[in-house]
C-alpha positions as CSV (number, residue, x, y, z in Angstrom):
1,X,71.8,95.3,118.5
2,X,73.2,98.8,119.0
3,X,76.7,99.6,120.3
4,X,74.9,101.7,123.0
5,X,72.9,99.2,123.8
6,X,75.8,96.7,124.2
7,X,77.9,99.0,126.4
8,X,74.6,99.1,128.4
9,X,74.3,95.4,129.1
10,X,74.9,93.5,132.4
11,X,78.2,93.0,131.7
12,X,79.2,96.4,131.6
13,X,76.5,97.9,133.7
14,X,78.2,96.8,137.2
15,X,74.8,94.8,137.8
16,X,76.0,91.0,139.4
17,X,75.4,88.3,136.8
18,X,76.9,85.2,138.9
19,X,78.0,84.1,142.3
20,X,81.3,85.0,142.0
21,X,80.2,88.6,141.3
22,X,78.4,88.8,144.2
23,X,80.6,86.6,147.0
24,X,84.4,87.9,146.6
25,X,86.6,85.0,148.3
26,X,87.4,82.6,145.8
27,X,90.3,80.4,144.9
28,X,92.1,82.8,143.1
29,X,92.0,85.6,146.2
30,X,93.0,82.8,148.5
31,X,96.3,81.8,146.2
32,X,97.0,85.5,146.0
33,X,96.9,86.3,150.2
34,X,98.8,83.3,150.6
35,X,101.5,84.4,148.4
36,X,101.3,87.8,150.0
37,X,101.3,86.6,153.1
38,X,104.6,84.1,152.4
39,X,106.4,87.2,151.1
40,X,105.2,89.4,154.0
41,X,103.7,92.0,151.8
42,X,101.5,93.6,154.4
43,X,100.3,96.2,152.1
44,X,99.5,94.0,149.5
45,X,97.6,92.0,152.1
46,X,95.8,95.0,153.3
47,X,94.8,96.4,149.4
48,X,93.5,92.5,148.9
49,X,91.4,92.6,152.0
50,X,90.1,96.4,151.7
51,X,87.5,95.3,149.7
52,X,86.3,92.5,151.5
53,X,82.9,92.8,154.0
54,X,83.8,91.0,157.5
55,X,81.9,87.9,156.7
56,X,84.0,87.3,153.9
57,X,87.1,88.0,155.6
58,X,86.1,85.5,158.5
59,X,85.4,82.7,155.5
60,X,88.8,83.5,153.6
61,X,90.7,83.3,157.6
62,X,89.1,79.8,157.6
63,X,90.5,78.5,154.3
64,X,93.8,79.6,155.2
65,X,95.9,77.1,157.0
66,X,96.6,78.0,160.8
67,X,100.2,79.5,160.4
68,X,98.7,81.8,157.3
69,X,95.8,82.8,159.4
70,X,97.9,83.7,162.3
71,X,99.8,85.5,160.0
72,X,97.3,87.4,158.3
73,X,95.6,88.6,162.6
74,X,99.8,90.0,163.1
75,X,99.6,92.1,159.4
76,X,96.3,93.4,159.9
77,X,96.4,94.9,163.9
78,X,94.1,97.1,164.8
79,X,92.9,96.9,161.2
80,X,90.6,93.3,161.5
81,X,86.9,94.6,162.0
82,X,85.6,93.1,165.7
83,X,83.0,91.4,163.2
84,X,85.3,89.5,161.6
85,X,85.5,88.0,165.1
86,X,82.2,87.0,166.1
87,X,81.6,85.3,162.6
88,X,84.2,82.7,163.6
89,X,84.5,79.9,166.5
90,X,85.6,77.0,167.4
91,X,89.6,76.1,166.9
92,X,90.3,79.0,164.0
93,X,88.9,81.8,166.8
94,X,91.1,80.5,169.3
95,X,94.0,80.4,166.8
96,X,93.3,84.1,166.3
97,X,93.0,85.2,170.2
98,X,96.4,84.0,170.8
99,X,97.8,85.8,168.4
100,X,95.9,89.0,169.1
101,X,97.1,91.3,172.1
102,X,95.1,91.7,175.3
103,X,94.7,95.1,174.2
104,X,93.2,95.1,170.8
105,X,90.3,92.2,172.2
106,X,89.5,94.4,175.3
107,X,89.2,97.3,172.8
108,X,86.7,95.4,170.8
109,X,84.6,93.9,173.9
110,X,82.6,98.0,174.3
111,X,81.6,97.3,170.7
112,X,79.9,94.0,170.9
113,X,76.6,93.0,172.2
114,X,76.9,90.8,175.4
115,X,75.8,87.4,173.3
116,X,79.1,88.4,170.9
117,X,81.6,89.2,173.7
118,X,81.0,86.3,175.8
119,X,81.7,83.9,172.6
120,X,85.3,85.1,172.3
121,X,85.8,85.1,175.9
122,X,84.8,82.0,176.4
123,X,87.4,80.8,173.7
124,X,89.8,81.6,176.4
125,X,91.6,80.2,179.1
126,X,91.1,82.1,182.3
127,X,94.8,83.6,182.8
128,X,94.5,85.1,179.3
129,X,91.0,86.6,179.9
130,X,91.5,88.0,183.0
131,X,94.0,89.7,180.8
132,X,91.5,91.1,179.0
133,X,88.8,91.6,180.8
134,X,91.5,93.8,182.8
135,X,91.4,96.0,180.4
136,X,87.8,96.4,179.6
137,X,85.9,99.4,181.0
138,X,84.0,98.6,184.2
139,X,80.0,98.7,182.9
140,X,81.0,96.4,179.9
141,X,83.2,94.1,182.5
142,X,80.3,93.4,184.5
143,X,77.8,92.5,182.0
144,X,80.3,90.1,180.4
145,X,81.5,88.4,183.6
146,X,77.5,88.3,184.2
147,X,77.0,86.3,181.5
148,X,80.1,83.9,181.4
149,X,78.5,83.0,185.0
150,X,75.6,81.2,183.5
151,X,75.8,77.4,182.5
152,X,78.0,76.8,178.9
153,X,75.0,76.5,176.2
154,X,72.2,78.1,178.3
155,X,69.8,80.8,177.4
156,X,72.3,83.2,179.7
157,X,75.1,82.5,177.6
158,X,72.7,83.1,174.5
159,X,71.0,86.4,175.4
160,X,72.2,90.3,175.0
161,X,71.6,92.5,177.6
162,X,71.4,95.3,175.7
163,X,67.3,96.3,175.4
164,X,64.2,98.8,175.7
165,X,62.0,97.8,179.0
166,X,59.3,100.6,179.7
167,X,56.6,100.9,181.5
168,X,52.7,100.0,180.7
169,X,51.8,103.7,181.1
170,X,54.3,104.9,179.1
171,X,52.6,106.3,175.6
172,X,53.8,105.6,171.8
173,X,55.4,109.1,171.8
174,X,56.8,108.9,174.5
175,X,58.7,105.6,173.8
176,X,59.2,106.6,170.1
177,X,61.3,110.3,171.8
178,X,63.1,107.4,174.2
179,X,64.7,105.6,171.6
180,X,65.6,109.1,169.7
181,X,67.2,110.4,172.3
182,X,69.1,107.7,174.3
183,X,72.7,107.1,173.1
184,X,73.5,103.7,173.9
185,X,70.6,102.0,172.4
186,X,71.0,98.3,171.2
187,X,72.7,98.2,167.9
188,X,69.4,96.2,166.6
189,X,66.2,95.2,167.5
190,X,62.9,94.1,167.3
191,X,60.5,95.0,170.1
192,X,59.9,97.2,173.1
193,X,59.1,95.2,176.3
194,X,57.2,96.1,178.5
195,X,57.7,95.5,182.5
196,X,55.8,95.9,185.6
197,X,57.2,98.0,188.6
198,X,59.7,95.0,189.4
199,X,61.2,94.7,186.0
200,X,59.1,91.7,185.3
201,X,57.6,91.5,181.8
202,X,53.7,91.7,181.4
203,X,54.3,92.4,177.6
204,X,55.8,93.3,174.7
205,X,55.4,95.6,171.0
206,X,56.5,94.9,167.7
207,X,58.3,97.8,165.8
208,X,55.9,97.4,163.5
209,X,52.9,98.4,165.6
210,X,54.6,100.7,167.5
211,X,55.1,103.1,164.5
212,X,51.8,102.5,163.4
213,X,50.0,103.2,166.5
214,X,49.5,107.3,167.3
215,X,51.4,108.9,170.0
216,X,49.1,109.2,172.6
217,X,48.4,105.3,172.9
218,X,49.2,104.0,175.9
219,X,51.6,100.8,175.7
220,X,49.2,98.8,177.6
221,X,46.6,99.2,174.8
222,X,49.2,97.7,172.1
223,X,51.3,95.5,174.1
224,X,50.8,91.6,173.2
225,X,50.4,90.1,176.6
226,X,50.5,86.0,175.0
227,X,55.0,86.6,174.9
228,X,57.1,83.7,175.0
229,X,59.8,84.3,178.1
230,X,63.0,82.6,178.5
231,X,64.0,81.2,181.8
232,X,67.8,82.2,182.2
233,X,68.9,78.4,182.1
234,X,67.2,76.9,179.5
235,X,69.1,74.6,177.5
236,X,70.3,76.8,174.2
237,X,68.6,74.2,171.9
238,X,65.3,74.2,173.4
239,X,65.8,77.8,173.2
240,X,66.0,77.3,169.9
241,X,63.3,75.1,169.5
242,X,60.8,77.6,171.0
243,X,61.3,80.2,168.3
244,X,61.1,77.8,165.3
245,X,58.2,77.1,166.9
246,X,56.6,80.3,167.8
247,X,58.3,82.0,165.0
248,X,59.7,84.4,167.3
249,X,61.6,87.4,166.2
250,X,62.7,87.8,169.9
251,X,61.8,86.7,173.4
252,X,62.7,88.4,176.7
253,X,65.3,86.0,179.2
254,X,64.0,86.1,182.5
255,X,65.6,85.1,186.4
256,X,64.4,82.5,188.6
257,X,62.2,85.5,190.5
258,X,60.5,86.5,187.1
259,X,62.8,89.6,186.4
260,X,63.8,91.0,182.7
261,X,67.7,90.2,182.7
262,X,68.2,89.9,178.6
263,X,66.9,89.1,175.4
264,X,67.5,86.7,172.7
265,X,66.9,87.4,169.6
266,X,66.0,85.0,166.4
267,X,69.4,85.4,164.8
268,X,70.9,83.5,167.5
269,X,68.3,81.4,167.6
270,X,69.4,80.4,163.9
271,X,73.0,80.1,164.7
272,X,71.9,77.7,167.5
273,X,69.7,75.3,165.4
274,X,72.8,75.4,162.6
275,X,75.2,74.4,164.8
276,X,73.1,71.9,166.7
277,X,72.5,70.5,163.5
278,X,75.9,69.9,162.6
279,X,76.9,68.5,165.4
280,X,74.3,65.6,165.1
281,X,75.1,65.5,161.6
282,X,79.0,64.9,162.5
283,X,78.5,63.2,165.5
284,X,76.6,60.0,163.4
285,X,79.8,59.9,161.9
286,X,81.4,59.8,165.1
287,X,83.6,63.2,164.7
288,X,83.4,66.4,166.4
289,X,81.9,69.4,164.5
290,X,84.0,72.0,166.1
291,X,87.1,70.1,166.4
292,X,87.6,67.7,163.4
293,X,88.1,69.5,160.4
294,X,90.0,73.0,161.4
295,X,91.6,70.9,164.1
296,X,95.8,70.1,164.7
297,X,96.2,66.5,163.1
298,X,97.4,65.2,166.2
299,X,94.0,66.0,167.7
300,X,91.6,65.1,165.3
301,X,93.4,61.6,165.3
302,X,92.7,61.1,169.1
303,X,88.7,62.2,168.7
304,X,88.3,60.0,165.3
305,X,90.1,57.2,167.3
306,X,88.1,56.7,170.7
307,X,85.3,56.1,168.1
308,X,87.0,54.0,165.8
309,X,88.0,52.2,168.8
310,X,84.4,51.4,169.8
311,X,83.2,50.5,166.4
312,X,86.7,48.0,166.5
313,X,84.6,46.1,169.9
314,X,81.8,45.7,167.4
315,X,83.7,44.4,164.9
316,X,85.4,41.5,166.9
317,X,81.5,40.7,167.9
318,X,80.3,40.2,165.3
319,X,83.4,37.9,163.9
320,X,83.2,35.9,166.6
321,X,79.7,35.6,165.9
322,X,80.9,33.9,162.7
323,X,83.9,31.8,164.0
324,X,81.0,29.9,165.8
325,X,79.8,28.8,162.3
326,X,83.3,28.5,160.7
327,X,82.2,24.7,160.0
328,X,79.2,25.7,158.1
329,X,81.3,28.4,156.1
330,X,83.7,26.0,155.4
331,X,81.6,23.3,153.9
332,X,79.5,26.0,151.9
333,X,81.7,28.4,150.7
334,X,78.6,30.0,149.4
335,X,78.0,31.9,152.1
336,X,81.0,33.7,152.4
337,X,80.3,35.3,149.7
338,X,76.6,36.5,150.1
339,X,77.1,37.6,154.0
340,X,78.4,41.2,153.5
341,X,75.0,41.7,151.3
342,X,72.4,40.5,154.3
343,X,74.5,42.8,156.9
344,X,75.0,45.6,154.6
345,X,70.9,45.6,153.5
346,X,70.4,45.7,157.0
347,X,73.2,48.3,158.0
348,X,71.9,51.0,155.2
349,X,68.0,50.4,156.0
350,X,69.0,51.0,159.8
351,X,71.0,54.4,159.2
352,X,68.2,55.4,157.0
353,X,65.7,55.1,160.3
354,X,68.5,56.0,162.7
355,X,68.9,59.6,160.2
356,X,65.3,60.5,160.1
357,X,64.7,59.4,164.4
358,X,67.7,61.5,165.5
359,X,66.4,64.2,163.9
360,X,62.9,63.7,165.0
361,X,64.0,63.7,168.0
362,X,66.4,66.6,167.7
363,X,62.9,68.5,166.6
364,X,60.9,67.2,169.4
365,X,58.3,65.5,166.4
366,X,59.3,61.9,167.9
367,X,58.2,61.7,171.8
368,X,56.8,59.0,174.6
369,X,53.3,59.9,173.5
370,X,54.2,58.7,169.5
371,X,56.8,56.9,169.9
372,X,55.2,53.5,169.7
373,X,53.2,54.7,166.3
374,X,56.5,55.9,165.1
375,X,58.1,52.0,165.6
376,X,55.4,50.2,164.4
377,X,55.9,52.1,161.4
378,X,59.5,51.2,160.9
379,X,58.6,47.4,161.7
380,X,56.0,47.6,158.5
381,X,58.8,49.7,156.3
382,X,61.4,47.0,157.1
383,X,59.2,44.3,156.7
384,X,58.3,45.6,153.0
385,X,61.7,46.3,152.4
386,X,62.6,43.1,153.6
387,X,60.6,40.9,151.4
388,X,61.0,43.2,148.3
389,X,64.6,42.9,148.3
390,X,64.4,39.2,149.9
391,X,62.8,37.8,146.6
392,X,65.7,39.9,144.7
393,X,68.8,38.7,146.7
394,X,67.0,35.5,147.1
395,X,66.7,34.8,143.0
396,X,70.4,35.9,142.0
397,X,71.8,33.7,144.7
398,X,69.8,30.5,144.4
399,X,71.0,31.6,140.2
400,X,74.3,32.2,140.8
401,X,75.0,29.0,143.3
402,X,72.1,26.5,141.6
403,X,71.0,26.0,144.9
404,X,67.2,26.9,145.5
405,X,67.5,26.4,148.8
406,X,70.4,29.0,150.1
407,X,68.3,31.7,147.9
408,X,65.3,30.6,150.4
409,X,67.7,31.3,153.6
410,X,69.1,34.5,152.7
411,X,65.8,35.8,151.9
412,X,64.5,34.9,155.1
413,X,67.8,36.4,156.9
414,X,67.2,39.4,155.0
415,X,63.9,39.9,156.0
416,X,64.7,39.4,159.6
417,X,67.7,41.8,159.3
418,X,65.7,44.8,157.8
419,X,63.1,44.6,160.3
420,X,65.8,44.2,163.1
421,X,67.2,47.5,161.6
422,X,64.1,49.2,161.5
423,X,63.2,48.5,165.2
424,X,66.9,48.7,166.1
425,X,66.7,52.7,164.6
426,X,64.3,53.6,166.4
427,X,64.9,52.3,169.9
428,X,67.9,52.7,170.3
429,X,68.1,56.7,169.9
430,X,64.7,56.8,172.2
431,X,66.6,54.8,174.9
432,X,69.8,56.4,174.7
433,X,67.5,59.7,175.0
434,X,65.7,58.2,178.2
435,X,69.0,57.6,179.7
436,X,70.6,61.1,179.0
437,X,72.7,60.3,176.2
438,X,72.9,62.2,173.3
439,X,71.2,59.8,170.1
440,X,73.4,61.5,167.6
441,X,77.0,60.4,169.7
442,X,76.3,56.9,170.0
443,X,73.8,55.9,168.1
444,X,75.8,54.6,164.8
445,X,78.3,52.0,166.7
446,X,75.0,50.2,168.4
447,X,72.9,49.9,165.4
448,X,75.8,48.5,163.5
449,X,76.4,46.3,166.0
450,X,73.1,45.1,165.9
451,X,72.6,44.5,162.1
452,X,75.7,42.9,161.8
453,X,75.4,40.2,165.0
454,X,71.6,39.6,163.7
455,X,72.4,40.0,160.4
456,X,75.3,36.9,160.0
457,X,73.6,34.8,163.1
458,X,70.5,34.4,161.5
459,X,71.7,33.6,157.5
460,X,74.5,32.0,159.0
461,X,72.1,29.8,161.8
462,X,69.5,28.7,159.2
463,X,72.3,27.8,156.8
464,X,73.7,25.1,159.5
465,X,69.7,24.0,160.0
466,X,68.7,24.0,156.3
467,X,71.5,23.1,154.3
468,X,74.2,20.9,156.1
């Protein structure tokens, strides 16, 4: 190989040849701002962070611990892009609204869609945002108090304002000159809708077809009439639901007389179903996905505890569920030993069925109309399961003890156990659904419960029939 042809090579050619060419916050920059930041270097800070693109800034202010970040909001001032912001929430946005002055959020509020102001604003409590909201000129006031009036998690809370409505007799060219020539169009989008004389809309145009239709095309002959539209207080998951179902790349929020009022686009849509599905994913755990992690000590310790609390009640149940054969255990020390393995079996094979029916459910693929398919199903898995790993467990223990017959009993408990678990994760997150309680919160501490009381009654029950 040439010495040109060397110097030419993707190492020297600027061209990214791994992940840490490409993503800039590493553990290396993270040590450094830290040590800036302890020395209160502020230009040092400000050179490390010059280079950085606001997402990347919002993921190195959520490594840092809360004093550094707080730290890092004060050096920078007027300096931290407004997009920084709205890539944050949770605890580390509310660390940094304290911090920042009434004045520099209400100066970023004009620049924001509607969607993007009311997430920081809502961060707040009400003394500090009337603070800001003070401050903020009187168009962009309205439209944010407008939207921090609908429900927390609605469509209303979801949707930007900001949007191109015109009339069915409008032509191509004549929306094409509109968008050239108005100032405060929306930052992006993705269709023109199209409304009736009361603002209600009949239709609406991808971007696509609208520059690939001639100018003097009336909107009425382009405008796909089949759109999905939002009802202002719909529930920001099933929001959510609608465009991974439709594929939407937006859909127009309407009031409860039918009127255009917003539009949500599929962005947002995506941010919903990611953090809906880490808060199921958390929540099985019995933590909070916005609260845990990034959280003071003191109050992740009181959230972890209420549910550590719960799964303690289950805990005593199922031990008293033992004391009542303590003379069985006692004679047959045997069994001792082998219960963890018939309530463990049956505690895995449950969370497996529990996992895949919260989700299910989640996606609307588990329903009334299926739902006794979808349990019959489960009853066949754990019964397979069951006698698989019955004839297993069975054969090392009747082995291990020389006693044939306790390898018969805890193969029959196992069996009984896995198909408890299967039913049990299943109808437990479709009745806690019927009842209005979210699968994902509750669920684990039941089906626990449930494999464990089965799961020592029965081995522990036949072992007092069968072998005393």
């Amino acid at each position: 190989m040439s010495e040109q042809s060397r110097d030419n090579g993707p190492e020297n050619s600027g061209t990214p040849t791994s992940f840490e060419d490409v993503y800039a916050v590493n553990t290396e920059l993270v040590r450094t701002v830290e040590a800036a930041l302890e020395s209160e270097n502020s230009k040092a800070v400000r050179e490390l962070l010059a280079p950085l693109r606001p997402a990347e800034v919002a993921h190195l202010v959520v490594v840092l611990g809360r004093e550094d970040r707080r730290r890092l909001v004060v050096t920078l001032g007027d300096e931290l892009d407004v997009d920084t912001l709205i890539d944050l929430e949770g605890p580390v946005l509310a660390d940094l609204l304290v911090v920042m002055s009434p004045h520099a959020v209400a100066r970023a509020i004009p620049e924001l869609d509607t969607d993007e102001a009311v997430h920081l604003l809502e961060e707040m409590d009400d003394a500090r945002r009337d603070q800001v909201l003070s401050r903020v000129p009187a168009p962009d006031r309205a439209a944010v108090l407008a939207g921090l009036s609908f429900p927390e998690d609605s469509a209303g809370r979801l949707m930007q304002r900001d949007l191109i409505a015109v009339p069915a007799y409008w032509t191509v060219g004549q929306v094409i000159d509109y968008c050239r020539d108005t100032v405060d169009l929306p930052d992006e989008f993705y269709e023109i809708f199209v409304i009736d004389p009361r603002y209600r809309p009949i239709g609406q145009v991808s971007l696509n077809r609208l520059m690939r239709t001639r100018r003097p095309v009336l909107m009425r002959e382009i405008m796909e009439t089949e759109a999905t539209t939002i009802p202002v207080d719909m529930d920001q998951e099933e929001v959510a639901f609608l465009f991974q179902q439709y594929r939407l790349a937006s859909a127009p929020v309407i009031d409860a007389a039918g009127r255009l009022v917003g539009v949500i686009t599929f962005d947002d849509a995506a941010a919903v179903l990611e953090e809906e599905a880490e808060e199921d994913l958390m929540r099985l755990s019995g933590v909070s996905s916005e609260t845990d992690f990034l959280d003071t000590a003191l109050r992740t310790t009181r959230t972890r505890a209420t549910w550590l609390l719960l799964n303690l009640g289950t805990a005593i149940l199922a031990s008293l569920v033992i004391a009542l054969f303590e003379a069985t255990i006692e004679q047959i020390v045997a069994l001792a030993v082998l219960m963890p393995i018939v309530a463990s079996m049956g505690g895995n094979a449950g969370t497996q069925t529990l996992t895949v029916a919260v989700r299910a459910l989640a996606t609307r693929e588990l329903t009334a109309a299926n739902a006794m398919r979808i349990v019959g199903k489960e009853v066949v898995v754990g019964s397979l399961n069951g006698v698989v790993f019955a004839i297993l467990v069975g054969l090392v223990a009747a082995f291990w003890f020389s006693t044939p017959a306790l390898g018969v009993v805890i193969a029959v408990a196992m069996i009984v156990n896995m198909v408890a678990a299967g039913l049990a994760g299943t109808l437990i997150p479709l009745g806690l659904a019927r009842v209005g309680i979210d699968p994902a919160v509750a669920a684990t501490v039941f089906l626990t419960a449930v494999t464990d009381v089965i799961g020592f009654f029965v081995f522990l029950g036949l072992a007092a029939l069968f072998l005393l």
